[in-house]
KEMI-244063 format. One line per field, with one value per atom (N, C-alpha, C, O): residue number from 1; residue in one letter; atom name; z, x negated, y. Coordinates in pm, whole numbers. Layout:
N
i: [NUM;...]
aa: [a;...]
at: [CA;...]
pz: [Z;...]
px: [X;...]
py: [Y;...]
This chain:
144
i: [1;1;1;1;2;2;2;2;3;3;3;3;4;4;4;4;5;5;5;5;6;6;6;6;7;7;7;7;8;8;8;8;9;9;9;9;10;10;10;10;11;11;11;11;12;12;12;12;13;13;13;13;14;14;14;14;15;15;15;15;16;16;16;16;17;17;17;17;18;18;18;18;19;19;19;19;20;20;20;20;21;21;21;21;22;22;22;22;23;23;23;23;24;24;24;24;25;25;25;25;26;26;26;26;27;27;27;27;28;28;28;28;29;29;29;29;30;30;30;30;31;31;31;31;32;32;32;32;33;33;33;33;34;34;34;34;35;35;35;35;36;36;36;36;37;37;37;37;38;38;38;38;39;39;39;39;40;40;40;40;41;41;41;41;42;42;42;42;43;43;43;43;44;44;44;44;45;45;45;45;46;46;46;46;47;47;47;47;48;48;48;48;49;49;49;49;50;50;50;50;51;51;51;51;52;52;52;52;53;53;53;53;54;54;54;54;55;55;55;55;56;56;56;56;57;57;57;57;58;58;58;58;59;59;59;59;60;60;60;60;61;61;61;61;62;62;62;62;63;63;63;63;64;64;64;64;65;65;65;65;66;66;66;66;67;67;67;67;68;68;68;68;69;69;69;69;70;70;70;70;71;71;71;71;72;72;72;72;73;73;73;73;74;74;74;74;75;75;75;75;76;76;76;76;77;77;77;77;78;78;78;78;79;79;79;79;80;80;80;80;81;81;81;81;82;82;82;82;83;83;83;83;84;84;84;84;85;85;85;85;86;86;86;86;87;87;87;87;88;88;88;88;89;89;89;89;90;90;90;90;91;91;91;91;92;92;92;92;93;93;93;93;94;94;94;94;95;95;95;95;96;96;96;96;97;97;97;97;98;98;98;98;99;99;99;99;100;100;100;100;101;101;101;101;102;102;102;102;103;103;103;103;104;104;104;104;105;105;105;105;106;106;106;106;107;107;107;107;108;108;108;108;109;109;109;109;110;110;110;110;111;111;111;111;112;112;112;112;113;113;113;113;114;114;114;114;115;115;115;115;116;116;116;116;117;117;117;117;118;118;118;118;119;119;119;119;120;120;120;120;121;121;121;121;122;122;122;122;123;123;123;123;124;124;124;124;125;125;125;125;126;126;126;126;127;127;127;127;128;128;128;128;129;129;129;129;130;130;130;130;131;131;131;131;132;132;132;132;133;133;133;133;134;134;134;134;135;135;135;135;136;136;136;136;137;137;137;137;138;138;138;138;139;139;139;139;140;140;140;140;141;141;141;141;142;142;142;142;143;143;143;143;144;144;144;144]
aa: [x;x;x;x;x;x;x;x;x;x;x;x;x;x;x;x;x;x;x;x;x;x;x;x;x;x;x;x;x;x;x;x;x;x;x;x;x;x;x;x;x;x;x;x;x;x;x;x;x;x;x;x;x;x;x;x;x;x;x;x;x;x;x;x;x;x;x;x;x;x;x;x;x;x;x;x;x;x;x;x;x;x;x;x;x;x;x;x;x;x;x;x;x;x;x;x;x;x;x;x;x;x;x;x;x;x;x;x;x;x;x;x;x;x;x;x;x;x;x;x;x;x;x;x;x;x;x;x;x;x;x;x;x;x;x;x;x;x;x;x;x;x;x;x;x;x;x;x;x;x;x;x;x;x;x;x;x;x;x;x;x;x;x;x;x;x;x;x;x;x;x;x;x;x;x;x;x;x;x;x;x;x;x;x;x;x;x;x;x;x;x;x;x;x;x;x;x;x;x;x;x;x;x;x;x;x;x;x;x;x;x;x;x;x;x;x;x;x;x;x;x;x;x;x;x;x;x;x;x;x;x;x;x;x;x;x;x;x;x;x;x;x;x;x;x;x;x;x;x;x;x;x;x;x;x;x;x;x;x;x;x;x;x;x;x;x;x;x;x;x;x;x;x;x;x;x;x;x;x;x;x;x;x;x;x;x;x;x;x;x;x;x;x;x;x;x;x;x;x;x;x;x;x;x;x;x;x;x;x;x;x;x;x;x;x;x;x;x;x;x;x;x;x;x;x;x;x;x;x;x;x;x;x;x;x;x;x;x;x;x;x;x;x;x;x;x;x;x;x;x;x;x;x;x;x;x;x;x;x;x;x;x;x;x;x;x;x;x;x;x;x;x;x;x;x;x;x;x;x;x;x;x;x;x;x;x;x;x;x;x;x;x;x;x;x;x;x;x;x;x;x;x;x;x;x;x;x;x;x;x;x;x;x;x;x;x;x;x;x;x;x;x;x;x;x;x;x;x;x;x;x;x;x;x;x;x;x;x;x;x;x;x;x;x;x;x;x;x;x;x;x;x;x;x;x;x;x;x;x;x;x;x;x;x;x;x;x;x;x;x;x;x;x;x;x;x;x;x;x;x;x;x;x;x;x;x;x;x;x;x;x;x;x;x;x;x;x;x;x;x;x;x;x;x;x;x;x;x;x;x;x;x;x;x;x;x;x;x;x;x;x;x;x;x;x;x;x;x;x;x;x;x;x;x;x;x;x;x;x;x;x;x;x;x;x;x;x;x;x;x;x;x;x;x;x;x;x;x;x;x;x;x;x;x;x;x;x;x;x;x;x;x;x;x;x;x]
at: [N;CA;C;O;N;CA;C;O;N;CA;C;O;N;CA;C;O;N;CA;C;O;N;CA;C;O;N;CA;C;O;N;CA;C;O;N;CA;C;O;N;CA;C;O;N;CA;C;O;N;CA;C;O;N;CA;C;O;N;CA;C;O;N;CA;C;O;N;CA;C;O;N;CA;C;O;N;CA;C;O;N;CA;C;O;N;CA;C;O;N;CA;C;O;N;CA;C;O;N;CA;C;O;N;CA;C;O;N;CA;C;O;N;CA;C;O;N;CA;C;O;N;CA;C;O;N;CA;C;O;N;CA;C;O;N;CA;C;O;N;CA;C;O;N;CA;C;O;N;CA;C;O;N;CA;C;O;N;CA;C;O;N;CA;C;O;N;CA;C;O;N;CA;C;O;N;CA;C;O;N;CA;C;O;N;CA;C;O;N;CA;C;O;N;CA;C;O;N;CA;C;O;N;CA;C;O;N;CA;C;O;N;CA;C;O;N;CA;C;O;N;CA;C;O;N;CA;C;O;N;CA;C;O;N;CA;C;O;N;CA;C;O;N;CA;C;O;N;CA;C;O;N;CA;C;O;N;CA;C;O;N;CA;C;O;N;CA;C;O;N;CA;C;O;N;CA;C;O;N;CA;C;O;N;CA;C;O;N;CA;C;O;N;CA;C;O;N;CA;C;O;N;CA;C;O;N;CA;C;O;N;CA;C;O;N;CA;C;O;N;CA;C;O;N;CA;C;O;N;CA;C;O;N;CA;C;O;N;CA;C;O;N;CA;C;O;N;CA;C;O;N;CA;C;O;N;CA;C;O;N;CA;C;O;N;CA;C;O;N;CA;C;O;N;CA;C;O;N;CA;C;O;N;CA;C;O;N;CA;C;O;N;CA;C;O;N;CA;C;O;N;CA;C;O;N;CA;C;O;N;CA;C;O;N;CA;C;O;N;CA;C;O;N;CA;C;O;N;CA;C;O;N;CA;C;O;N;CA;C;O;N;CA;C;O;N;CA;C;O;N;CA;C;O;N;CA;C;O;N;CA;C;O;N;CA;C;O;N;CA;C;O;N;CA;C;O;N;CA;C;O;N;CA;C;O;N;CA;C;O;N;CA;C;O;N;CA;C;O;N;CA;C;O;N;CA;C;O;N;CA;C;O;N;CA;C;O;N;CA;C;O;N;CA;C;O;N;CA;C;O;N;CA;C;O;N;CA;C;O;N;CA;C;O;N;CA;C;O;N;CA;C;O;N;CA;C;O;N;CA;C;O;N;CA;C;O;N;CA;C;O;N;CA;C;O;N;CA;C;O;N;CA;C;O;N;CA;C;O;N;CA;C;O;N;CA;C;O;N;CA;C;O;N;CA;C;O;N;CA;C;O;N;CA;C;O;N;CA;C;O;N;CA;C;O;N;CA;C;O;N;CA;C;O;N;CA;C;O;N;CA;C;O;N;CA;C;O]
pz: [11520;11508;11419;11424;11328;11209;11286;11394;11273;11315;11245;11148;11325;11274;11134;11138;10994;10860;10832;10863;10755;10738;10589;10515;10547;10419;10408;10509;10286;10260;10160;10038;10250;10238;10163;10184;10072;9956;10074;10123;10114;10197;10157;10243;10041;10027;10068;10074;10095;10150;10314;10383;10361;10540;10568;10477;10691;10738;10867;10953;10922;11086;11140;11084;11289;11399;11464;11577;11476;11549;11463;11362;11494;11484;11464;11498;11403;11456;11491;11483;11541;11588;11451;11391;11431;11342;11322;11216;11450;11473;11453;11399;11506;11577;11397;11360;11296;11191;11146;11116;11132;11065;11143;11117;11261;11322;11250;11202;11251;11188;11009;10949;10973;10841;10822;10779;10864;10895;10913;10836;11053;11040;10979;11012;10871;10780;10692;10652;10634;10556;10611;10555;10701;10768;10724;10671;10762;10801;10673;10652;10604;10440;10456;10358;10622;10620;10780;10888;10744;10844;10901;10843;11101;11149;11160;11112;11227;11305;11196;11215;11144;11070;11151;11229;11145;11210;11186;11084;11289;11324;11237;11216;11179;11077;11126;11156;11121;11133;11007;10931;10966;10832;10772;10654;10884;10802;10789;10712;10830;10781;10755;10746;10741;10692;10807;10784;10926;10985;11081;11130;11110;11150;11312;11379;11339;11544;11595;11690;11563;11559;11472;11379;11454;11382;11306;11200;11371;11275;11222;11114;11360;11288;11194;11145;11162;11044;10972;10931;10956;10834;10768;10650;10833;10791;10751;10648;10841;10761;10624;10536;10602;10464;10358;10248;10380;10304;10266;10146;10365;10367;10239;10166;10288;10162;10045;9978;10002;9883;9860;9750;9988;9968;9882;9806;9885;9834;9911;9877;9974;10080;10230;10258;10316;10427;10489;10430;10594;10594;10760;10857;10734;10814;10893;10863;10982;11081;11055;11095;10987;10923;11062;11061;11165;11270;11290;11286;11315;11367;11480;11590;11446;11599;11680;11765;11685;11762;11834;11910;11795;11860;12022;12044;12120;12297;12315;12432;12241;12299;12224;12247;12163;12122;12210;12179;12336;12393;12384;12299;12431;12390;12537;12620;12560;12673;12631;12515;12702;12687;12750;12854;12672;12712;12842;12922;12838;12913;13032;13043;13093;13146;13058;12968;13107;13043;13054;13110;12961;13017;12901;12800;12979;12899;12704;12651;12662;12485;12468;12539;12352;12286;12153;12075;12122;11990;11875;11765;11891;11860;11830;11727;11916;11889;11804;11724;11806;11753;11616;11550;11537;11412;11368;11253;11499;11479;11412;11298;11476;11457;11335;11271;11304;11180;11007;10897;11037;10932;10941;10852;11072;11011;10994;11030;10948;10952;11071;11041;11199;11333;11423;11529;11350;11431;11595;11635;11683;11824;11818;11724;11916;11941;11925;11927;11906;11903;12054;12171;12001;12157;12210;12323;12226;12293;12342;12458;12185;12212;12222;12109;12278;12343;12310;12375;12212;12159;12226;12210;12286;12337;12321;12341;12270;12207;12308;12357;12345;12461;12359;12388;12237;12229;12148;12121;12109;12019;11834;11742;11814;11680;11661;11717;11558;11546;11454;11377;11463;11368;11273;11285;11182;11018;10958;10945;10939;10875;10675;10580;10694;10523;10469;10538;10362;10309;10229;10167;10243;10188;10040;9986;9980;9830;9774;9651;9883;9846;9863;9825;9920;9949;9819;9794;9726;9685;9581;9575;9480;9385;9290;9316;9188;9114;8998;8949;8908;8846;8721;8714;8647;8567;8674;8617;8773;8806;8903;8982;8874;8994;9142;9207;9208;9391;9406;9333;9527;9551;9714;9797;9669;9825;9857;9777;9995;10061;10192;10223;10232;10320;10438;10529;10460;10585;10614;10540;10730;10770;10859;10851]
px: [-9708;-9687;-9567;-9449;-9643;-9483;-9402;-9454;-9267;-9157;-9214;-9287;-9156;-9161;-9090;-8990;-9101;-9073;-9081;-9184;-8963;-8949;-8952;-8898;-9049;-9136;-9108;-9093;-9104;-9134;-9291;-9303;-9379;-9551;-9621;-9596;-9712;-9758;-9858;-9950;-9825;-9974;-10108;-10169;-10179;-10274;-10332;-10451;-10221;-10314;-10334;-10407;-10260;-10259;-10403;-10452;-10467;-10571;-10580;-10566;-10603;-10586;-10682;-10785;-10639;-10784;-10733;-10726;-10691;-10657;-10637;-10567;-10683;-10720;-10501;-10408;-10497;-10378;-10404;-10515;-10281;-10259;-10226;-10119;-10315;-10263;-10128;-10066;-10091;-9993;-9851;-9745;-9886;-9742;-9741;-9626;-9814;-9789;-9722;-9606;-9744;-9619;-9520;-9440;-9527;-9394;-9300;-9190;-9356;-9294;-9236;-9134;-9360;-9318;-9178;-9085;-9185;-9080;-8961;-8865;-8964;-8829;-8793;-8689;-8885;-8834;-8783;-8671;-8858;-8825;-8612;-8511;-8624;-8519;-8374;-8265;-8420;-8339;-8327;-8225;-8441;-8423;-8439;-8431;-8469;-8502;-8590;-8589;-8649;-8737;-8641;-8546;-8677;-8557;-8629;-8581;-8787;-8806;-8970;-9073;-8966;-9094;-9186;-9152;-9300;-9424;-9467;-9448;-9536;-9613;-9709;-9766;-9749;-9872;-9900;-9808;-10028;-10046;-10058;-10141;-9960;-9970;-10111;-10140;-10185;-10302;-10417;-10499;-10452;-10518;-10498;-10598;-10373;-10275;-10299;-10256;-10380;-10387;-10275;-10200;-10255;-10156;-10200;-10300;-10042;-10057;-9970;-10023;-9882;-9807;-9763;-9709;-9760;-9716;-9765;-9717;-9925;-10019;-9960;-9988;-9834;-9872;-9715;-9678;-9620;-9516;-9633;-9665;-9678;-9829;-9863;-9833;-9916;-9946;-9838;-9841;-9743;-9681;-9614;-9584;-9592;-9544;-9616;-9563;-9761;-9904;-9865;-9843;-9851;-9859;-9709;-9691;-9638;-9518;-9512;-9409;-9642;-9656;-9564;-9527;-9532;-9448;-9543;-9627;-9540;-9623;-9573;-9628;-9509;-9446;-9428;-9429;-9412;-9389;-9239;-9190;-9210;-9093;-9168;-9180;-9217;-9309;-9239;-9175;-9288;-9200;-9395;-9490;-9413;-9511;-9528;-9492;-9594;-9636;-9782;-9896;-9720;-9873;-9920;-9880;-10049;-10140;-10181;-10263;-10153;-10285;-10121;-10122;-9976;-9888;-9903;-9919;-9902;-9974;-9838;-9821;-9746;-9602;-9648;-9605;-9714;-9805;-9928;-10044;-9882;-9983;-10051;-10002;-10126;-10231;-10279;-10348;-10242;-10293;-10347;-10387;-10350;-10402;-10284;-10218;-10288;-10213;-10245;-10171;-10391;-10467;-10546;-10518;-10625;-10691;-10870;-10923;-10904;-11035;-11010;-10914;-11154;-11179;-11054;-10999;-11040;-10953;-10975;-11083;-10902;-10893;-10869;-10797;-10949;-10899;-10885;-10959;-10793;-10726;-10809;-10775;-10938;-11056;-11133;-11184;-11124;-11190;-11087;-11142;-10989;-10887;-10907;-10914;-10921;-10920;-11081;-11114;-11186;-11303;-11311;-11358;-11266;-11256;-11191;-11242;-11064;-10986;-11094;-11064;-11212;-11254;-11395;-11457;-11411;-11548;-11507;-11595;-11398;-11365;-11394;-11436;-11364;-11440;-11313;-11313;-11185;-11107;-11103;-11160;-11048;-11011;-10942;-10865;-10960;-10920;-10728;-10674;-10673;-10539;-10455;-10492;-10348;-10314;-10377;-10341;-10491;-10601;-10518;-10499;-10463;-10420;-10268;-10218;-10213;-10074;-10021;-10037;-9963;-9927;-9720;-9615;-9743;-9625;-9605;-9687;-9445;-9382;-9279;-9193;-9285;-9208;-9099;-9051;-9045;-8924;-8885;-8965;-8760;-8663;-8700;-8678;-8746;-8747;-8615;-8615;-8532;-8422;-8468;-8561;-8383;-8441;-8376;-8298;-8399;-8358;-8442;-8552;-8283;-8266;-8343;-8305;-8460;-8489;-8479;-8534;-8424;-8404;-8564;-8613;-8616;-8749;-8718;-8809;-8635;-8590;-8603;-8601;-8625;-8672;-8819;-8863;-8893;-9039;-9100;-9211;-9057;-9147;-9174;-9131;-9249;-9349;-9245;-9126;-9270;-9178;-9161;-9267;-9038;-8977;-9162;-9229;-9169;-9279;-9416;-9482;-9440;-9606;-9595;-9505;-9705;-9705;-9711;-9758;-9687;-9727;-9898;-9967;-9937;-10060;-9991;-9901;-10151;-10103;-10214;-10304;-10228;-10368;-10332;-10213;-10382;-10363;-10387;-10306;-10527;-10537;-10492;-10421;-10534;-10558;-10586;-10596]
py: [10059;9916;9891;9927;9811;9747;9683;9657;9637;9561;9412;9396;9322;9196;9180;9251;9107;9073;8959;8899;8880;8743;8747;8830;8608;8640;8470;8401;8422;8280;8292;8302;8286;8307;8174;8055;8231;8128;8059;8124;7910;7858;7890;7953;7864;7877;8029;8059;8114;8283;8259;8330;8151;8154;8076;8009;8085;8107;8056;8143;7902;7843;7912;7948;7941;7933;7817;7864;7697;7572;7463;7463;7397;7237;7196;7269;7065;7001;6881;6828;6819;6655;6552;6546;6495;6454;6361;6357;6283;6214;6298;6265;6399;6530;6559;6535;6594;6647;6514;6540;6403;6292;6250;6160;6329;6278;6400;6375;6522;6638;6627;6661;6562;6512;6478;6545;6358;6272;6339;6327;6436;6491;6604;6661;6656;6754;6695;6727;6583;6476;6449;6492;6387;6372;6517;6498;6619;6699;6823;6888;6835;6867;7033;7107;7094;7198;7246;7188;7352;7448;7515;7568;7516;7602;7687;7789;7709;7832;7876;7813;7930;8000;8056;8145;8018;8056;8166;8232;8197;8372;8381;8273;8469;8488;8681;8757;8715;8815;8857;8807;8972;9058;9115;9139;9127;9184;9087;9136;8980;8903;8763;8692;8707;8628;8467;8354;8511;8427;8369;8454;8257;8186;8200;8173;8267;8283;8151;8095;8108;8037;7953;8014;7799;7671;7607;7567;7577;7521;7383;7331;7312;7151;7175;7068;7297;7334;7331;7220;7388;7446;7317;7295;7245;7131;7035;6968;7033;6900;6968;6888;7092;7155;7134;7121;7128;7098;6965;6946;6845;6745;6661;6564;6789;6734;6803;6806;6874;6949;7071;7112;7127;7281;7404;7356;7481;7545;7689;7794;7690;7832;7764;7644;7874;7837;7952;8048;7908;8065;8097;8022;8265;8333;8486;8587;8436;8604;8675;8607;8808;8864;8998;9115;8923;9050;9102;9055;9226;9287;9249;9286;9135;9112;9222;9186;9346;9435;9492;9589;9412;9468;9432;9312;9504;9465;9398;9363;9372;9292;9145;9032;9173;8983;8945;8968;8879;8835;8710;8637;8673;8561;8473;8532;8346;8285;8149;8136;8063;7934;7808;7812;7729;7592;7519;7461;7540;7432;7545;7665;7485;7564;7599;7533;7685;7745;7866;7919;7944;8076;8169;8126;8332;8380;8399;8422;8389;8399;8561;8631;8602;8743;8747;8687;8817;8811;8840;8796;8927;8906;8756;8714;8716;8564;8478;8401;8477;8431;8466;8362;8581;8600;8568;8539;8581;8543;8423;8417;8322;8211;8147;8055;8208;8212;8244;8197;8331;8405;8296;8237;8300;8148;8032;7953;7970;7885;7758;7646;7801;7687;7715;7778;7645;7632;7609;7508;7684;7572;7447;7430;7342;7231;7291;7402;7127;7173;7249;7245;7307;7358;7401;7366;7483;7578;7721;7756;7811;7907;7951;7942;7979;8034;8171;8275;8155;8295;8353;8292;8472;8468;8619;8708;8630;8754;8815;8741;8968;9031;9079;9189;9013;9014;8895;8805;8897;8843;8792;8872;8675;8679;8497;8387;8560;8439;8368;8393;8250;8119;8169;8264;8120;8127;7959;7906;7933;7790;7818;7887;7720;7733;7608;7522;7568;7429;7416;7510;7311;7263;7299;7362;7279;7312;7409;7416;7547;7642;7679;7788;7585;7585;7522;7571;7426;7352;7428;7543;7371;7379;7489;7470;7598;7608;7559;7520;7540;7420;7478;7581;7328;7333;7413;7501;7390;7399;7270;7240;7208;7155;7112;7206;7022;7146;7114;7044;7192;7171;7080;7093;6949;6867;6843;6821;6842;6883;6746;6742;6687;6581;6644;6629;6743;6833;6952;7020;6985;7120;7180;7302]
């Protein structure tokens, strides 16, 4: 098992298995907007660039034309990345999870519960280093 790796990851390679809120992504807007940076970078599994953690960061970064995200790059098949549910329903497997990710048939929002048996620290990223680079333009996507 690889160690966890902090990457500022091109969006267009990341990959949802979950739905978002659309409300919670412009309230998020707003306060990135507000605050001019990302504290905590979302989980992405290294080997198939799917997102375990921070679909509605994902989106509101989309939503302000970033073109990176800042990503802790772990191995899903690590057994210290476990997988539960928010809500109640039947158990989730990390299998279905990337299942789901590769047919594109997201879960409803908040379905899956991704939880780590150790330590990953925030790392403050200023949006300034996310956006477009100077002369390309950004890509802006309203969904996701």
């Amino acid at each position: 098992m690889s160690e966890p790796a902090f990457d500022l990851v091109e969006l267009r390679r990341l990959r949802i298995h979950e739905e978002v809120l659309d409300q919670d992504v412009a309230k998020l807007v707003q306060e990135l907007e507000r605050s001019e940076e990302i504290v905590e970078p979302i989980w992405v599994d290294r080997a198939t660039w799917v997102i375990l953690n921070g679909h509605h960061r994902f989106a509101a970064l989309r939503a302000l034309g970033a073109e990176r995200i800042p990503a802790w790059l772990l191995d899903y098949q690590d057994p210290r990345i476990r997988l539960a549910r928010w809500g109640e329903g039947p158990p989730l497997s990390k299998a279905e999870v990337l299942r789901r990710a590769a047919e594109g048939r997201p879960f409803p929002p908040k379905t899956s519960r991704h939880l780590l048996d150790f330590e990953l620290p925030s790392r403050r990223t200023p949006l300034s280093a996310l956006r477009a680079t100077p002369g390309r333009a950004p890509t802006r996507s309203a969904s996701t």
